[in-house]
GUPA-31261 format. One record per residue (C-alpha): x, y, z; residue in one letter; residue number from 1. Coordinates in steps of 0.02 Angstrom, whole numbers, plus 50000, padded with zeros to 5 digits. Example, Ala and Ser with C-alpha at 12.3 -4.5 7.8 and 13.67 -1.06 7.14 Angstrom:
// GUPA-31261
(lumlum (50615, 49775, 50390), A, 1);
(lumlum (50684, 49947, 50357), S, 2);
***
This chain:
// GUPA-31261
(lumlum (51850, 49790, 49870), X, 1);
(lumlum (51823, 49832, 50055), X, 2);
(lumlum (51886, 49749, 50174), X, 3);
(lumlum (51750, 49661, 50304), X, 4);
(lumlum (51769, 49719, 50471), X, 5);
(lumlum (51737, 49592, 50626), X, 6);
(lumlum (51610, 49482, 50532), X, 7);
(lumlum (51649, 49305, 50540), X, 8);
(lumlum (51560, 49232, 50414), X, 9);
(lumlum (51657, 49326, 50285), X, 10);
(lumlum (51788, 49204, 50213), X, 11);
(lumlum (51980, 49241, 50162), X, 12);
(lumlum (52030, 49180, 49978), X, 13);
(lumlum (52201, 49182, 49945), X, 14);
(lumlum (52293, 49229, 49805), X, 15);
(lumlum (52376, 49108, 49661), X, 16);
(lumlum (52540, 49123, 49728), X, 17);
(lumlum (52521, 49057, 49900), X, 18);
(lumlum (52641, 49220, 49968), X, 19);
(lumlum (52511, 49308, 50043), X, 20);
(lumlum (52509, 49425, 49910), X, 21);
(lumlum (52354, 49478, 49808), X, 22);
(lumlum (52247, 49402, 49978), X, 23);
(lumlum (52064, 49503, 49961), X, 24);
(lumlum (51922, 49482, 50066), X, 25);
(lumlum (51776, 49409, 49997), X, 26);
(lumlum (51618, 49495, 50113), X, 27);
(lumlum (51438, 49411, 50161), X, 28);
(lumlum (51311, 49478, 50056), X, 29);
(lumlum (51128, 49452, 50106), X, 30);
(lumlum (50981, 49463, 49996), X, 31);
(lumlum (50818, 49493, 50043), X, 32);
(lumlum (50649, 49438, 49967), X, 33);
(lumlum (50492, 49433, 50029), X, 34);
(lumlum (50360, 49293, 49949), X, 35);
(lumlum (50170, 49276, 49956), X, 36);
(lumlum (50088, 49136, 49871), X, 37);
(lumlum (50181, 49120, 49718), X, 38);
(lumlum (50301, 48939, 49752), X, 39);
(lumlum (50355, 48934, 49551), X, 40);
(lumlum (50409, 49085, 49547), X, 41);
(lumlum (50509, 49073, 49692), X, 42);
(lumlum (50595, 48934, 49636), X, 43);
(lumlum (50659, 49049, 49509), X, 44);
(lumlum (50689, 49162, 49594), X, 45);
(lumlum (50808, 49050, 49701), X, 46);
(lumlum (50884, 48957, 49581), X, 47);
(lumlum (50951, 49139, 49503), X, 48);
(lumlum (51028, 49195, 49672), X, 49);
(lumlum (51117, 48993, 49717), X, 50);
(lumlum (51165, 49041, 49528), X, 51);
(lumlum (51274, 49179, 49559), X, 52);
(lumlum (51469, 49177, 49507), X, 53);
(lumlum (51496, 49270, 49671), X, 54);
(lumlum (51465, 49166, 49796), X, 55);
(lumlum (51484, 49212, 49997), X, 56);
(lumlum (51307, 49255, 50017), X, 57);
(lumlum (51156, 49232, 50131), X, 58);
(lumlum (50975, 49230, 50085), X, 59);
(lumlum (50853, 49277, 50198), X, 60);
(lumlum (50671, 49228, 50140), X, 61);
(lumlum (50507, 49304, 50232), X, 62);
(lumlum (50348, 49219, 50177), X, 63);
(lumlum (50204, 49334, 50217), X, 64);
(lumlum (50047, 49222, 50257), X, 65);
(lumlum (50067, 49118, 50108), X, 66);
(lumlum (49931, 48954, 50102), X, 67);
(lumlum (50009, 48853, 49943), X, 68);
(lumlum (50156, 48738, 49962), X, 69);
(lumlum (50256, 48898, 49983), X, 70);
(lumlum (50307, 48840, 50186), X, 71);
(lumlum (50340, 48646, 50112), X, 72);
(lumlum (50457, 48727, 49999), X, 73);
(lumlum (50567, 48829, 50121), X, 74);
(lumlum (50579, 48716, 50237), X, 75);
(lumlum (50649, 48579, 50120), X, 76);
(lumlum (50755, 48726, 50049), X, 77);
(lumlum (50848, 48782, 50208), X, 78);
(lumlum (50878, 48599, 50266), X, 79);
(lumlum (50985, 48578, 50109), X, 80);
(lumlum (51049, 48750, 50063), X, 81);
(lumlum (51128, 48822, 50238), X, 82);
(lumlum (51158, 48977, 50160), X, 83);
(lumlum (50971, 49006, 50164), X, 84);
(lumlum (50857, 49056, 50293), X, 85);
(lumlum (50665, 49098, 50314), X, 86);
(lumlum (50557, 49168, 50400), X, 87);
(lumlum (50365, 49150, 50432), X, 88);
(lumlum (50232, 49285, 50441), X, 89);
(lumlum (50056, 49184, 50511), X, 90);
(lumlum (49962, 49333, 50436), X, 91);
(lumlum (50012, 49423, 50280), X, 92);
(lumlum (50078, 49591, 50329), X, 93);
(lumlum (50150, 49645, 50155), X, 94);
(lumlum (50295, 49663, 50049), X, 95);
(lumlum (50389, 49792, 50166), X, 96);
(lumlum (50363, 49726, 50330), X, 97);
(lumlum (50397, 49565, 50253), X, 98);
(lumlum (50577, 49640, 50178), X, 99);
(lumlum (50598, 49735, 50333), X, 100);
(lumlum (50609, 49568, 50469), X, 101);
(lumlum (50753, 49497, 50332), X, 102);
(lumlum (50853, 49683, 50357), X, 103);
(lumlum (50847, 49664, 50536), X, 104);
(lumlum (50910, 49486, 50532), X, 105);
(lumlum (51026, 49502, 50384), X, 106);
(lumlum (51228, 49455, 50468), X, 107);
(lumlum (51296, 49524, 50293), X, 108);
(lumlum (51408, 49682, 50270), X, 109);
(lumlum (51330, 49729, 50115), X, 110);
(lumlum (51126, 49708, 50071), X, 111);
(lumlum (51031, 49702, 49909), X, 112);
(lumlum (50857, 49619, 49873), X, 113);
(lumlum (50749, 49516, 49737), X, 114);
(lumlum (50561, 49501, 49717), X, 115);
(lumlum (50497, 49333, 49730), X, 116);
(lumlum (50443, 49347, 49531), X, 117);
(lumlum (50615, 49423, 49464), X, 118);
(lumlum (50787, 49368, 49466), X, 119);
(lumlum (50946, 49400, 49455), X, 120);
(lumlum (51094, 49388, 49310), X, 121);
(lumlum (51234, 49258, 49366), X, 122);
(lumlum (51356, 49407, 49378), X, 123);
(lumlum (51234, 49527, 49478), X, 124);
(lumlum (51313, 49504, 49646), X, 125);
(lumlum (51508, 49505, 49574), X, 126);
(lumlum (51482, 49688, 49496), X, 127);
(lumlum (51393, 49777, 49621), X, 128);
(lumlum (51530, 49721, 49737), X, 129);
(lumlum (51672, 49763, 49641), X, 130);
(lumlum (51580, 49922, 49585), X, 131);
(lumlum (51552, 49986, 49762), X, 132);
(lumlum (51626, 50148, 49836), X, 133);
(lumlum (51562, 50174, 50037), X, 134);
(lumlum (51574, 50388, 49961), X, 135);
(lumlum (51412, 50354, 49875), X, 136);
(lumlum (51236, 50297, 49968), X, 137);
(lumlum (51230, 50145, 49870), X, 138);
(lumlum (51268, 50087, 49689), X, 139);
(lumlum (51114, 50005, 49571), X, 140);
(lumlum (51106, 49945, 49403), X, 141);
(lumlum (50971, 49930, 49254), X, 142);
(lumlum (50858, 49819, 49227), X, 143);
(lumlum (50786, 49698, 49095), X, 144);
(lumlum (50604, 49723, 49079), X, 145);
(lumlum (50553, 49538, 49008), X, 146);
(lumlum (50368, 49547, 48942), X, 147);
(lumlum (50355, 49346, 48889), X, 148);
(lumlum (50431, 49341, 48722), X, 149);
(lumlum (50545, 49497, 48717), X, 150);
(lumlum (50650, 49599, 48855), X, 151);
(lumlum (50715, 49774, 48837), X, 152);
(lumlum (50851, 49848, 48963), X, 153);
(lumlum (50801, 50006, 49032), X, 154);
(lumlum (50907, 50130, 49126), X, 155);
(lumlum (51053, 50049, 49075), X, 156);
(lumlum (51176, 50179, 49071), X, 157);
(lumlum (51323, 50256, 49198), X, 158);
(lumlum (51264, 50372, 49309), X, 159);
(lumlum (51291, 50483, 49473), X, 160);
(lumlum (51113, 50508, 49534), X, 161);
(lumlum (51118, 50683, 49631), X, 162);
(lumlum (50948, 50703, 49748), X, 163);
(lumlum (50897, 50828, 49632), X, 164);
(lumlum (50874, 50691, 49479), X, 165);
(lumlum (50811, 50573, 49602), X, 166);
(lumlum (50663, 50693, 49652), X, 167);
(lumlum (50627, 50683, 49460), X, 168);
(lumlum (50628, 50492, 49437), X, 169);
(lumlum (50687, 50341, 49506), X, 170);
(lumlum (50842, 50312, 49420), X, 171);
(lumlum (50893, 50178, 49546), X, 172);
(lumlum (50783, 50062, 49484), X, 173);
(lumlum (50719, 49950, 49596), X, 174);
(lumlum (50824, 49862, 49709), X, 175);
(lumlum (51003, 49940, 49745), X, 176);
(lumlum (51152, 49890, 49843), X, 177);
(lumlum (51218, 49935, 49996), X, 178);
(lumlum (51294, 49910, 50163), X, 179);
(lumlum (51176, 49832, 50297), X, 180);
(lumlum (51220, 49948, 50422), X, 181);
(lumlum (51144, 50097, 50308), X, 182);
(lumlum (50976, 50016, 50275), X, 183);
(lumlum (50955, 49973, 50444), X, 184);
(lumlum (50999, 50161, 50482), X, 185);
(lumlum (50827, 50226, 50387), X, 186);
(lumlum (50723, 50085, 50455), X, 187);
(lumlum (50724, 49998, 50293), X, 188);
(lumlum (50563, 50020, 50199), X, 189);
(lumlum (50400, 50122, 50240), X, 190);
(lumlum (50257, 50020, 50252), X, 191);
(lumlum (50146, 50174, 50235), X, 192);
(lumlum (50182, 50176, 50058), X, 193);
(lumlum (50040, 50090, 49963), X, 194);
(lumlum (50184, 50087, 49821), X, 195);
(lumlum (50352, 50162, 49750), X, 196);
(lumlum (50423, 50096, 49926), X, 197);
(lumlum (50583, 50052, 49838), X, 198);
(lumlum (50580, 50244, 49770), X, 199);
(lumlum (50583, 50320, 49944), X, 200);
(lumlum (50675, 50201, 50013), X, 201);
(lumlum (50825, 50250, 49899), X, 202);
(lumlum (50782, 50436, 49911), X, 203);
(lumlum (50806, 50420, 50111), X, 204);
(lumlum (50983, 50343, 50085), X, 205);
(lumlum (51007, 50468, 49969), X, 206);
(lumlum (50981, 50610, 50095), X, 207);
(lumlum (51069, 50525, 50228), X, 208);
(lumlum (51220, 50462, 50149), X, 209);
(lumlum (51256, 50587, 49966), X, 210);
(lumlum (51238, 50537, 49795), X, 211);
(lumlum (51206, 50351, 49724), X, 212);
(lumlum (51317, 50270, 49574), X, 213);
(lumlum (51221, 50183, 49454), X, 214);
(lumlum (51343, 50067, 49315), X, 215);
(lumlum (51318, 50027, 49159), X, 216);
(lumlum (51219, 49867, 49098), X, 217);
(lumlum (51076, 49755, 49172), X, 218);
(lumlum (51082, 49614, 49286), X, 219);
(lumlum (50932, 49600, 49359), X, 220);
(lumlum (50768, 49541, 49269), X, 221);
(lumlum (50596, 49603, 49315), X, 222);
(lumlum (50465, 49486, 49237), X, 223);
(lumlum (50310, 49572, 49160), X, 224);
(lumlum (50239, 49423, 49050), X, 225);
(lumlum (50161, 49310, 49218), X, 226);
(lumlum (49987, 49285, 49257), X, 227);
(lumlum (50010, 49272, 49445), X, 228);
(lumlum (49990, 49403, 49589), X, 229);
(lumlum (50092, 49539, 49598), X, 230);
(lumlum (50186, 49635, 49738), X, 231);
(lumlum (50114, 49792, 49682), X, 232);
(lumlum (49955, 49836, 49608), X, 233);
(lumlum (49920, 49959, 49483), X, 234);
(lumlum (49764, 50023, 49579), X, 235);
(lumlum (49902, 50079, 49729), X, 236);
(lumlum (50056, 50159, 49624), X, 237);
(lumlum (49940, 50324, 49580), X, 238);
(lumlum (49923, 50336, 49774), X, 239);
(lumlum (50111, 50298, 49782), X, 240);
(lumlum (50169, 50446, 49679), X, 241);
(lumlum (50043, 50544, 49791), X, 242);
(lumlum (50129, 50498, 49943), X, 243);
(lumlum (50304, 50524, 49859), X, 244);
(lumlum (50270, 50715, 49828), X, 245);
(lumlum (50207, 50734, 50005), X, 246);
(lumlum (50352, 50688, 50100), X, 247);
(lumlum (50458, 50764, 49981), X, 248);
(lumlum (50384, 50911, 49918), X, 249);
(lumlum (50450, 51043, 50033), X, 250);
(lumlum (50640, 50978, 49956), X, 251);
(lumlum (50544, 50977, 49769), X, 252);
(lumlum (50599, 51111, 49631), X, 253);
(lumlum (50465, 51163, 49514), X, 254);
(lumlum (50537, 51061, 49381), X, 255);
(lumlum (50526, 50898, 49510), X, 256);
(lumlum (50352, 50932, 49531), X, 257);
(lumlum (50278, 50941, 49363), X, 258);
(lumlum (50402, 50792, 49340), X, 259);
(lumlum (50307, 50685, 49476), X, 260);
(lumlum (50144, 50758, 49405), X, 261);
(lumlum (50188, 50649, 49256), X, 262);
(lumlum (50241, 50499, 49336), X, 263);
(lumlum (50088, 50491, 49433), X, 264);
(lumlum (49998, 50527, 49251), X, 265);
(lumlum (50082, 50374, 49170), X, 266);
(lumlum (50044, 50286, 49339), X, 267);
(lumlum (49845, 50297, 49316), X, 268);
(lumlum (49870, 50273, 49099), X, 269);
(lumlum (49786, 50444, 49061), X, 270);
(lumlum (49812, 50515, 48897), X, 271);
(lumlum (49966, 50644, 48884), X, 272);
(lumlum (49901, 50810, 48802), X, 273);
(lumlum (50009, 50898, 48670), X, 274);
(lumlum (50009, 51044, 48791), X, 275);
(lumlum (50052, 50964, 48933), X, 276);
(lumlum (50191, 50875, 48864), X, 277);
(lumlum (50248, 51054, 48797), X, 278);
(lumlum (50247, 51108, 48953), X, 279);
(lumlum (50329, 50970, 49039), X, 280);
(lumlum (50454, 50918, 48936), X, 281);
(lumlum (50577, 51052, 48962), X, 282);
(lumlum (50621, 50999, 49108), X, 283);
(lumlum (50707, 50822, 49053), X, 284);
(lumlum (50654, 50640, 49033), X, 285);
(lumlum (50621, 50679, 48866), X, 286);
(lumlum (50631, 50509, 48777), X, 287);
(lumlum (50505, 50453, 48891), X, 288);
(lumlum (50397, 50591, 48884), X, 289);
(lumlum (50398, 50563, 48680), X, 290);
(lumlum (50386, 50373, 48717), X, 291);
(lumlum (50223, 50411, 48819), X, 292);
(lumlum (50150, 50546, 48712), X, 293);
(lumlum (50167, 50425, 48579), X, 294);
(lumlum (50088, 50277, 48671), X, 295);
(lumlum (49959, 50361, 48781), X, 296);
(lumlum (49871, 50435, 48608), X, 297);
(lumlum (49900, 50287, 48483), X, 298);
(lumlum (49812, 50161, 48572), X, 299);
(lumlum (49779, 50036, 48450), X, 300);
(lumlum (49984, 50046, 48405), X, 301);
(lumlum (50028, 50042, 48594), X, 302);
(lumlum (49902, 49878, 48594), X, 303);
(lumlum (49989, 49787, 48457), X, 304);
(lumlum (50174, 49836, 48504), X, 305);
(lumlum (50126, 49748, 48677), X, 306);
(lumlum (50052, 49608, 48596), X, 307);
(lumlum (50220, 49584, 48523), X, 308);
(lumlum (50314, 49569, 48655), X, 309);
(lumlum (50219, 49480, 48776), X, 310);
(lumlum (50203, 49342, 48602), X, 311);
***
């Protein structure tokens, strides 16, 4: 574990033996989330991070504009939780300028975030920690996509994302972990970006700093089955993906191109030809390319296998 270096809110643990031996340095982490308008959520939100087995942490709240008991909330929060702290946008501003005041206040050597409707596995914060390596921009882990009665873990598996792969697909999924000092390097996140801001965000410390380490399992849960608002819209992540290719295409291989081509197809829920997906295929993400062939032209299947798992 790396050491923290002139940061006094990191804390020393000792060892068991009381020698001085096995003494390790246990870092401030800080976690940003943004939240608009959605109090219950939050709460859950919350409770996951106060929840975690690792412990020397500081959360750093930004509440864009909300008008529900949101502000009641974080105030009584922060006067009995002292490792949290908010912040307070009159006017909503969005999700990325919200994210971006909590970067530039975050004390913490090391950075990760949680949207207000998601939340984290107890052991989230323990193995990205132990799993880091400062040689790689970041390290990330899957996901558990929980659609109301059923969750399925999704790019779950051990993985040194090159920027070639990344210009294919966001295998970072959507929150990664890093030191402070890098994210505040790229100016955290791009409010231009109607959507996929997470996706360029991790490109850009890609390019800066070399290769990302994804490990193996899911920790963190992304909630699909709730009826309230969401960060993103649909309507915006076709735009996204059309922003994405423009600042990137100039670094883009042919194969990354017709590889955005169908992200931004899946984006919008257009049908997948036969020959496109001929055509596209070859150049990898094949299970999901079959997955979305499958789905995109057996509607009334795709309707009753989400049926199922939202219950």
């Amino acid at each position: 574990m790396p050491a923290s270096q002139n940061n006094d809110s990191d804390r020393l643990r000792s060892g068991n033996t009381f020698t001085g031996e096995s003494m390790c340095y246990e870092p401030l982490i800080t976690i940003y989330m943004p939240t608009h308008n959605r109090e219950l959520l939050l709460k859950r939100a919350v409770e996951s991070v106060l929840a975690q087995t690792y412990q020397n942490f500081e959360l750093i709240i930004v509440d864009d504009g909300s008008h529900d008991a949101t502000p009641d909330y974080l105030q009584s929060l922060a006067n009995s939780e002292p490792r949290v702290r908010f912040f307070s946008q009159p006017k909503a501003q969005g999700a990325c300028a919200a994210r971006n005041i909590a970067i530039k206040e975050a004390k913490g050597k090391y950075i990760t975030g949680l949207d207000d409707d998601d939340e984290f596995l107890p052991s989230r914060l323990e193995s990205l920690l132990s799993s880091y390596d400062e040689k790689y921009a970041f390290v990330c882990q899957g996901t558990f996509w929980h659609y109301g009665s059923h969750k399925k873990a999704l790019d779950a598996n051990a993985m040194i994302i090159h920027l070639s792969q990344m210009l294919d697909y966001n295998y970072s999924t959507n929150q990664v972990f890093t030191e402070t000092k890098r994210l505040q390097s790229i100016g955290g996140f791009n409010p231009k970006f109607p959507a996929c801001q997470d996706y360029d965000t991790w490109t850009r410390l890609i390019i800066k700093y070399g290769a990302a380490k994804r490990i193996a399992g899911a920790s963190y849960i992304i909630h699909q089955g709730h009826e309230g608002p969401r960060i993103i819209s649909k309507s915006n992540m076709l735009k996204g993906y059309k922003k994405f290719s423009e600042e990137y295409g100039p670094l883009m291989s042919k194969g990354n191109r017709i590889n955005q081509q169908y992200l931004a197809l899946v984006s919008s829920r257009e049908r997948f030809k036969l020959l496109d997906f001929f055509q596209s295929v070859r150049y990898g993400l094949m299970v999901k390319k079959c997955r979305y062939l499958l789905s995109s032209n057996l509607k009334i299947l795709s309707k009753l296998r989400s049926k199922w798992l939202r219950g």
